[in-house]
Biotite code that builds the C-alpha atoms (Angstrom):
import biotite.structure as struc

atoms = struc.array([
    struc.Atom([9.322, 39.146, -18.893], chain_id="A", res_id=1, res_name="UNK", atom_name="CA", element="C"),
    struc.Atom([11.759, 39.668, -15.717], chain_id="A", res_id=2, res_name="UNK", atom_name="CA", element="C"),
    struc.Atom([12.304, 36.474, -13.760], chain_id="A", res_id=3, res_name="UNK", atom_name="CA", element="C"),
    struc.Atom([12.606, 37.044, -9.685], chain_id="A", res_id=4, res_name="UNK", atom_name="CA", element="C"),
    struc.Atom([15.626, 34.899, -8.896], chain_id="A", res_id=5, res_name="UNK", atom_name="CA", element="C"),
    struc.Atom([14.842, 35.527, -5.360], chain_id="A", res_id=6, res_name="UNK", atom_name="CA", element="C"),
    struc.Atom([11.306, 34.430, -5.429], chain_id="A", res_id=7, res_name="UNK", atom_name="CA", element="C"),
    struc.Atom([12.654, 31.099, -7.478], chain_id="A", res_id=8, res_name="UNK", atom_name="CA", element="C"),
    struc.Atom([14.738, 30.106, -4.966], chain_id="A", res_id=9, res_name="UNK", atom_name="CA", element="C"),
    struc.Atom([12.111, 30.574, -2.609], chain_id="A", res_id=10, res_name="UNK", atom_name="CA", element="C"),
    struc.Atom([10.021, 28.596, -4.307], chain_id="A", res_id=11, res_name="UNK", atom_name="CA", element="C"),
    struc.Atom([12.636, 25.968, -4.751], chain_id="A", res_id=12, res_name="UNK", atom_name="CA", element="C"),
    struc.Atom([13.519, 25.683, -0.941], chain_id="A", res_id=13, res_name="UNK", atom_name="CA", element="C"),
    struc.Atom([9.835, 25.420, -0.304], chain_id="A", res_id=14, res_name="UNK", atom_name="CA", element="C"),
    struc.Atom([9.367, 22.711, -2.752], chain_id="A", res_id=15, res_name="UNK", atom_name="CA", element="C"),
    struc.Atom([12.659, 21.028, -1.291], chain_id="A", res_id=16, res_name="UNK", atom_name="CA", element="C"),
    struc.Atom([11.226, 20.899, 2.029], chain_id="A", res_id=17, res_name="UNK", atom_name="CA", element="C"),
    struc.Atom([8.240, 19.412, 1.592], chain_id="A", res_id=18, res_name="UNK", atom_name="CA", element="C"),
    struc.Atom([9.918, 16.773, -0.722], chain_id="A", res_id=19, res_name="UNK", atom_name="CA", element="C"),
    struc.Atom([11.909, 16.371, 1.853], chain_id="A", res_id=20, res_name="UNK", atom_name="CA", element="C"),
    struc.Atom([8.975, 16.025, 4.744], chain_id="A", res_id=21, res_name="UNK", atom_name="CA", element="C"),
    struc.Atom([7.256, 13.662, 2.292], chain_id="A", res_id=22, res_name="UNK", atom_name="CA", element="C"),
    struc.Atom([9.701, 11.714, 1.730], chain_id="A", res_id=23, res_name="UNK", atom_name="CA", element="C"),
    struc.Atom([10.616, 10.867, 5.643], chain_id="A", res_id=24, res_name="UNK", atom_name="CA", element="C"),
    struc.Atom([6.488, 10.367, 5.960], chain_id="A", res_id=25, res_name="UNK", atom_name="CA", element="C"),
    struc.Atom([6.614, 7.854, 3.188], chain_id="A", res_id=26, res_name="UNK", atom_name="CA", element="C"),
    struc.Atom([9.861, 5.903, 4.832], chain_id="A", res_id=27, res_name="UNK", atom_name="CA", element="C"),
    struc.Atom([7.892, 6.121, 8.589], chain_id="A", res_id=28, res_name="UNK", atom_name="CA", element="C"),
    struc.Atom([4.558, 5.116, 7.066], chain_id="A", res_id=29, res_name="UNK", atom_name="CA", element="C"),
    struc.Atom([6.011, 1.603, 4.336], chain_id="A", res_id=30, res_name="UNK", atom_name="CA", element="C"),
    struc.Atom([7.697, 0.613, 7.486], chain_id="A", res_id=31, res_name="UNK", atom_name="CA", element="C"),
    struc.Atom([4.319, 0.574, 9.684], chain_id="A", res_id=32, res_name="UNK", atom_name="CA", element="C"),
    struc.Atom([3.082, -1.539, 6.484], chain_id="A", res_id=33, res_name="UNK", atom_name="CA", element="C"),
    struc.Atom([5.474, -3.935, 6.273], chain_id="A", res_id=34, res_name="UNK", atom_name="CA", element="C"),
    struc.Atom([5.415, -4.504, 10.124], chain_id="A", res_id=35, res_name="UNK", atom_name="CA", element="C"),
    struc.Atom([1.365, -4.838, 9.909], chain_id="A", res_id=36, res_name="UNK", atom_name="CA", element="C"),
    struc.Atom([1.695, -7.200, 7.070], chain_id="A", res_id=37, res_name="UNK", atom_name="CA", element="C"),
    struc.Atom([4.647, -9.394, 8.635], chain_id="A", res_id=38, res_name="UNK", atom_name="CA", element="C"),
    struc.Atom([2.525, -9.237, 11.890], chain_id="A", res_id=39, res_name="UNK", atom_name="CA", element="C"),
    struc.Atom([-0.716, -11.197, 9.980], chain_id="A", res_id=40, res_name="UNK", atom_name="CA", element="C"),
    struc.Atom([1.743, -13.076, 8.425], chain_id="A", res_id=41, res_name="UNK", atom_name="CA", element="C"),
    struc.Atom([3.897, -14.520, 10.952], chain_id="A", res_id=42, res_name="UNK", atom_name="CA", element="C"),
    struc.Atom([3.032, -18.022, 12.025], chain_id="A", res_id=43, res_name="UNK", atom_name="CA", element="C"),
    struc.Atom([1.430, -18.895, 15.294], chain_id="A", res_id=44, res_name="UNK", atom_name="CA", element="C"),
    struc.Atom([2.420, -21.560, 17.686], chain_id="A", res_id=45, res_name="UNK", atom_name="CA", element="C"),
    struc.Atom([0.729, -24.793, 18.030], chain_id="A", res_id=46, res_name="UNK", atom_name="CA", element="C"),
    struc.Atom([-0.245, -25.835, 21.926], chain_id="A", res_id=47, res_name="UNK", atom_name="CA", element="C"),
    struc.Atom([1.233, -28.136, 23.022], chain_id="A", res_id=48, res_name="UNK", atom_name="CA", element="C"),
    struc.Atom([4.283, -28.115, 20.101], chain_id="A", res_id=49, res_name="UNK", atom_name="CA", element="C"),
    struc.Atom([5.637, -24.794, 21.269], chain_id="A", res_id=50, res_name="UNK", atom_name="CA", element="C"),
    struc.Atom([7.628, -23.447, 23.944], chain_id="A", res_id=51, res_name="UNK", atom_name="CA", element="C"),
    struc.Atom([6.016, -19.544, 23.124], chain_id="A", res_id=52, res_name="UNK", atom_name="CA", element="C"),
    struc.Atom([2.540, -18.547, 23.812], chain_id="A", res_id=53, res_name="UNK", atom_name="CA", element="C"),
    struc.Atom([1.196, -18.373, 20.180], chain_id="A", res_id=54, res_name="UNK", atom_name="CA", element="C"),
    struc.Atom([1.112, -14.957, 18.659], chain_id="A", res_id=55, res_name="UNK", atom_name="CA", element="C"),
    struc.Atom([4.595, -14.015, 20.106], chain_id="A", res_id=56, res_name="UNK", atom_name="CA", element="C"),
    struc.Atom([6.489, -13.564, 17.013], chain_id="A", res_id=57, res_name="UNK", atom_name="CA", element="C"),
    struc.Atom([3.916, -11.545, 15.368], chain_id="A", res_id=58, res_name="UNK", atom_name="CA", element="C"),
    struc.Atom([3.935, -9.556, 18.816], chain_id="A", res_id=59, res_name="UNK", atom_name="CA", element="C"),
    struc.Atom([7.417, -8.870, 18.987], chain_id="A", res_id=60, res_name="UNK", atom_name="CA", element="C"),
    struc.Atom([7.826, -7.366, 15.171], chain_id="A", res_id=61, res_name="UNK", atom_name="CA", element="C"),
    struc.Atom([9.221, -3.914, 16.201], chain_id="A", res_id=62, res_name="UNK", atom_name="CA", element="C"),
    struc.Atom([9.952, -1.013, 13.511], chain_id="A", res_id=63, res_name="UNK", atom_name="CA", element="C"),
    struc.Atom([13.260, 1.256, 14.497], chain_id="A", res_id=64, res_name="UNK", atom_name="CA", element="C"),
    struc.Atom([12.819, 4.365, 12.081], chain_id="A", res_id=65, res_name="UNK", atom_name="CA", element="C"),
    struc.Atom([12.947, 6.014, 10.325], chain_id="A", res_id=66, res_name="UNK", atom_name="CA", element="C"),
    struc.Atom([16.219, 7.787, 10.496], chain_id="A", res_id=67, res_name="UNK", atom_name="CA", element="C"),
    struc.Atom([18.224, 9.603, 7.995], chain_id="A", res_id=68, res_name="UNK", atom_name="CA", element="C"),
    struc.Atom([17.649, 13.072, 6.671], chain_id="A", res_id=69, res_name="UNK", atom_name="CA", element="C"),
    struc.Atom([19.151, 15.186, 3.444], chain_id="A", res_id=70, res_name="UNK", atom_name="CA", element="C"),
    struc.Atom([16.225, 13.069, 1.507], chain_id="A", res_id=71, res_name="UNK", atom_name="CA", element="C"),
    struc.Atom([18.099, 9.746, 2.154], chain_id="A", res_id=72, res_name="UNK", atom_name="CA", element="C"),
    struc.Atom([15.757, 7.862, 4.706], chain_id="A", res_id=73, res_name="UNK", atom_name="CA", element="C"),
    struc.Atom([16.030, 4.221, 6.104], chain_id="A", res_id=74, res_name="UNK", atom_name="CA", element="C"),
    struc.Atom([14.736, 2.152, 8.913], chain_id="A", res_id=75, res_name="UNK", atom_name="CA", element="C"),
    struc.Atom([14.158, -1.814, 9.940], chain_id="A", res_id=76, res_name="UNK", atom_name="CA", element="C"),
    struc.Atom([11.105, -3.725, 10.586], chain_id="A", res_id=77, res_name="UNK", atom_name="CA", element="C"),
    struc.Atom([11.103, -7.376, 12.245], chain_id="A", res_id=78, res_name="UNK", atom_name="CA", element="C"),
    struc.Atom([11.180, -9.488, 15.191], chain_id="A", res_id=79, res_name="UNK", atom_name="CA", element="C"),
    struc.Atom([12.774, -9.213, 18.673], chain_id="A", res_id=80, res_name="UNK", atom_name="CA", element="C"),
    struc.Atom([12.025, -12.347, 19.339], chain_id="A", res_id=81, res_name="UNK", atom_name="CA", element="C"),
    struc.Atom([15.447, -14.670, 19.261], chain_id="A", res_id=82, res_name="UNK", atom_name="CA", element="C"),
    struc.Atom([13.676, -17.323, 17.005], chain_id="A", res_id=83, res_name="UNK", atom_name="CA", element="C"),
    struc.Atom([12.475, -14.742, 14.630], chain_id="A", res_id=84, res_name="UNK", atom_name="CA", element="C"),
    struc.Atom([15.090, -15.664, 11.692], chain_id="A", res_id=85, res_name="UNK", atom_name="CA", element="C"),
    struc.Atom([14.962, -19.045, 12.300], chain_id="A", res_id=86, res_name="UNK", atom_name="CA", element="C"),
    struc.Atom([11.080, -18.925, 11.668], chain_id="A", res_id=87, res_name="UNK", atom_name="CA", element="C"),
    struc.Atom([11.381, -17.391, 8.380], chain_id="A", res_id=88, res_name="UNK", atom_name="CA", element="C"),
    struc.Atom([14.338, -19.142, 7.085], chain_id="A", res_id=89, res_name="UNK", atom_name="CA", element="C"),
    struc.Atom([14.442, -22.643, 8.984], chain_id="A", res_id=90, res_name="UNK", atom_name="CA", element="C"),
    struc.Atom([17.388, -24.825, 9.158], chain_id="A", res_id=91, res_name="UNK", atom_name="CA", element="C"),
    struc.Atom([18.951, -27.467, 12.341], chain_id="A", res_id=92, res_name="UNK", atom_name="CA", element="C"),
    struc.Atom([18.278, -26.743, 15.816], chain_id="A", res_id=93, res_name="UNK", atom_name="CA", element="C"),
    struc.Atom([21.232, -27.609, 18.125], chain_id="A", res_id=94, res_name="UNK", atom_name="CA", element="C"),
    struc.Atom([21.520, -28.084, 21.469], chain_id="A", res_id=95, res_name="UNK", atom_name="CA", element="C"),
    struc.Atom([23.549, -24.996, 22.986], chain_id="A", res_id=96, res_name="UNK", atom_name="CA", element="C"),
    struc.Atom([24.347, -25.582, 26.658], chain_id="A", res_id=97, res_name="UNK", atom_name="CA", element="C"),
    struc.Atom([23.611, -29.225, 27.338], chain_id="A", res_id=98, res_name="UNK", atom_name="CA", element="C"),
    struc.Atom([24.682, -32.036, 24.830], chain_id="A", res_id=99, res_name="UNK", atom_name="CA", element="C"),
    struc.Atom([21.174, -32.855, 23.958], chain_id="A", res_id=100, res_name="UNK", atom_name="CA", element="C"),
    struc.Atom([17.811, -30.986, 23.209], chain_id="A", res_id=101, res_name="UNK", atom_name="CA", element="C"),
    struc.Atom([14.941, -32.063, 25.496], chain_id="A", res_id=102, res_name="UNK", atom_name="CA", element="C"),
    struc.Atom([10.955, -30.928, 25.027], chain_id="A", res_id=103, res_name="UNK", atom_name="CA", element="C"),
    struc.Atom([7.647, -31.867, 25.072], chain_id="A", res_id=104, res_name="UNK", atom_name="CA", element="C"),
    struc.Atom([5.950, -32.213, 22.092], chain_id="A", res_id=105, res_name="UNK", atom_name="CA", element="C"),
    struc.Atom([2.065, -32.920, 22.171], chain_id="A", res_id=106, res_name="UNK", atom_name="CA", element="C"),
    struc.Atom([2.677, -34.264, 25.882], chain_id="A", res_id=107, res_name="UNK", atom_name="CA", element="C"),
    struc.Atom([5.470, -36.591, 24.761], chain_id="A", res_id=108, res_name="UNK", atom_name="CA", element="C"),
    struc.Atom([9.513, -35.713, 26.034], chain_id="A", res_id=109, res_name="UNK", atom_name="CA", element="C"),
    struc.Atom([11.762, -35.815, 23.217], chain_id="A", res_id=110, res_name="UNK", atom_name="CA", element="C"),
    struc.Atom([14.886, -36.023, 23.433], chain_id="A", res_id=111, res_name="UNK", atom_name="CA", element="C"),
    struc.Atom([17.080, -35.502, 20.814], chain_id="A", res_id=112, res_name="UNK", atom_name="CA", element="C"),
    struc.Atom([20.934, -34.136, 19.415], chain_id="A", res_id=113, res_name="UNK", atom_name="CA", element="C"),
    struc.Atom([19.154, -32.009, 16.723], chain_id="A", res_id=114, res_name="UNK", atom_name="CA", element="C"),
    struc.Atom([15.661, -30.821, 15.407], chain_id="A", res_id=115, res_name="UNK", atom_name="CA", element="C"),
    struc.Atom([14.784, -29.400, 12.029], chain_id="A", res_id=116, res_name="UNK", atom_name="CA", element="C"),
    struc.Atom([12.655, -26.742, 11.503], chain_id="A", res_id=117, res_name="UNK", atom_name="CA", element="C"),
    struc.Atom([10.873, -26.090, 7.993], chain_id="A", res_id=118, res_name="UNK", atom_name="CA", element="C"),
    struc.Atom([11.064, -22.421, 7.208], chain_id="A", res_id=119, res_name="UNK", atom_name="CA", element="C"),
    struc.Atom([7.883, -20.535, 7.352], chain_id="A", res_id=120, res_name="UNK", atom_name="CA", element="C"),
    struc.Atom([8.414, -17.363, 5.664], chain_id="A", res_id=121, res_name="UNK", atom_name="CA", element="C"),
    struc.Atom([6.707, -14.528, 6.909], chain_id="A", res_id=122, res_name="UNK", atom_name="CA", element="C"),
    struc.Atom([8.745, -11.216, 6.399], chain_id="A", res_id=123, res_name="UNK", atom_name="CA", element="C"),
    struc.Atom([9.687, -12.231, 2.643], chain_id="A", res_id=124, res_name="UNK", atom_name="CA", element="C"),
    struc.Atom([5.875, -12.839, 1.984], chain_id="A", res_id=125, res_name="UNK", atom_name="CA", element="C"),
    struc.Atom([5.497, -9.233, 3.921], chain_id="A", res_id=126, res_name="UNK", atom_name="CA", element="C"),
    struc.Atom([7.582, -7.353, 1.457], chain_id="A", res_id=127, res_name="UNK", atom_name="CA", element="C"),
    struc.Atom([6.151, -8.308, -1.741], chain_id="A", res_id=128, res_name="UNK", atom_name="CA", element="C"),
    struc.Atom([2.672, -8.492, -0.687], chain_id="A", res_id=129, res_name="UNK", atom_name="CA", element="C"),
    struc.Atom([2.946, -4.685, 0.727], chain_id="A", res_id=130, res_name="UNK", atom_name="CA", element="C"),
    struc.Atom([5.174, -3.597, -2.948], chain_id="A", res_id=131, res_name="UNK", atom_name="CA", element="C"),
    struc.Atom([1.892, -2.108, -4.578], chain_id="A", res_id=132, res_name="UNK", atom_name="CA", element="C"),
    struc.Atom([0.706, -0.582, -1.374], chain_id="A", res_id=133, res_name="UNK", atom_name="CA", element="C"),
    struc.Atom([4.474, 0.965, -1.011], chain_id="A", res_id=134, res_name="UNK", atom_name="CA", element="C"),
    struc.Atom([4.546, 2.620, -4.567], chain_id="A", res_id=135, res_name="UNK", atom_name="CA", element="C"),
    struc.Atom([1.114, 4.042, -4.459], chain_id="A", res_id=136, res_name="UNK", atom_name="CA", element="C"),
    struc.Atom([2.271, 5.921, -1.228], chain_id="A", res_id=137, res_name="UNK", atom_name="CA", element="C"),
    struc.Atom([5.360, 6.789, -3.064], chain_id="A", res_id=138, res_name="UNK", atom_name="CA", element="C"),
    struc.Atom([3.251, 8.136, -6.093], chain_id="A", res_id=139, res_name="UNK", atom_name="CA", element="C"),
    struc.Atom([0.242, 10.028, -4.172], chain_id="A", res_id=140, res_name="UNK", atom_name="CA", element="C"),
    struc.Atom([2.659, 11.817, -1.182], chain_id="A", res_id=141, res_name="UNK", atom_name="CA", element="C"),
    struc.Atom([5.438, 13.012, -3.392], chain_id="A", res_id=142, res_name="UNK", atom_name="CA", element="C"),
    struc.Atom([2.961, 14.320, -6.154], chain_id="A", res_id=143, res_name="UNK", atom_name="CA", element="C"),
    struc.Atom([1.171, 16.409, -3.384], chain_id="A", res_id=144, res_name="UNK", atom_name="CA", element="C"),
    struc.Atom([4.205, 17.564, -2.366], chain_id="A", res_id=145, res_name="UNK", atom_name="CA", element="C"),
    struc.Atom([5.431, 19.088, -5.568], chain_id="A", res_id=146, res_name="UNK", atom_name="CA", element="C"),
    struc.Atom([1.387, 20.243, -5.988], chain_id="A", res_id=147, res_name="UNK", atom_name="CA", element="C"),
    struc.Atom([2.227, 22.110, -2.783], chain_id="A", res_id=148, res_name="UNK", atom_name="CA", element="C"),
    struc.Atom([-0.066, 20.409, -0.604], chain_id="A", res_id=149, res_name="UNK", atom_name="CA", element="C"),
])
């Protein structure tokens, strides 16, 4: 039986481009997921122990992505907000311009040389919590992209 080289590498290049589309919907659509689950993860302000209206960290968790191309595809999903990291990782809160930190805490000024802030993790939580989601993507788009659909 005669093989058409021609027709192969037709079919190849077809099969190459809708890897290749599949693969940048995949990227676009895990990083939507991961911003939705960081989003209902992120933790809210208390009134009258917060500076932010609650719900702004969740608010400002942004996706830029995806870019890439040649089947190599990246992008990054988290906050805008300047307190975003500290949030998720905690640590010591130091004063910056003046020599002290001042706030109001439950109606009561505090004054202080340092806070600490318990981490709350949010994005970690995120990221494992969206892994099954991520590889069923993975498995269903690229197998309908080699089917040809």
């Amino acid at each position: 039986m005669p093989v058409d080289v021609a027709a192969t590498i037709l079919g190849l290049d077809a099969l190459g481009a809708r890897v290749e589309k599949a693969t940048e919907q995949i990227v676009k659509d895990t990083l939507h997921l991961l911003q939705l689950a960081a989003a209902a993860k992120a933790p809210k302000g208390v009134p009258g122990n917060s500076t932010n209206p609650s719900g702004d960290l969740a608010r400002s968790i942004d996706v830029e992505g995806p870019r890439g191309g040649s089947g190599v595809y990246s992008g990054q999903v988290g906050p805008t907000v300047i307190y975003g990291r500290q949030r998720e990782l905690g640590g010591p809160i130091y004063p910056q311009v003046a020599s002290m930190l001042a706030f109001v805490k439950f109606g009561e000024l505090i004054i202080t040389s340092r806070v600490y802030q318990a981490p709350e993790p949010y994005m970690k939580p995120a990221y494992e919590e969206s892994r099954a989601a991520v590889r069923t993507l993975v498995i269903s788009d690229l197998s309908a992209a080699i089917e040809g659909g």
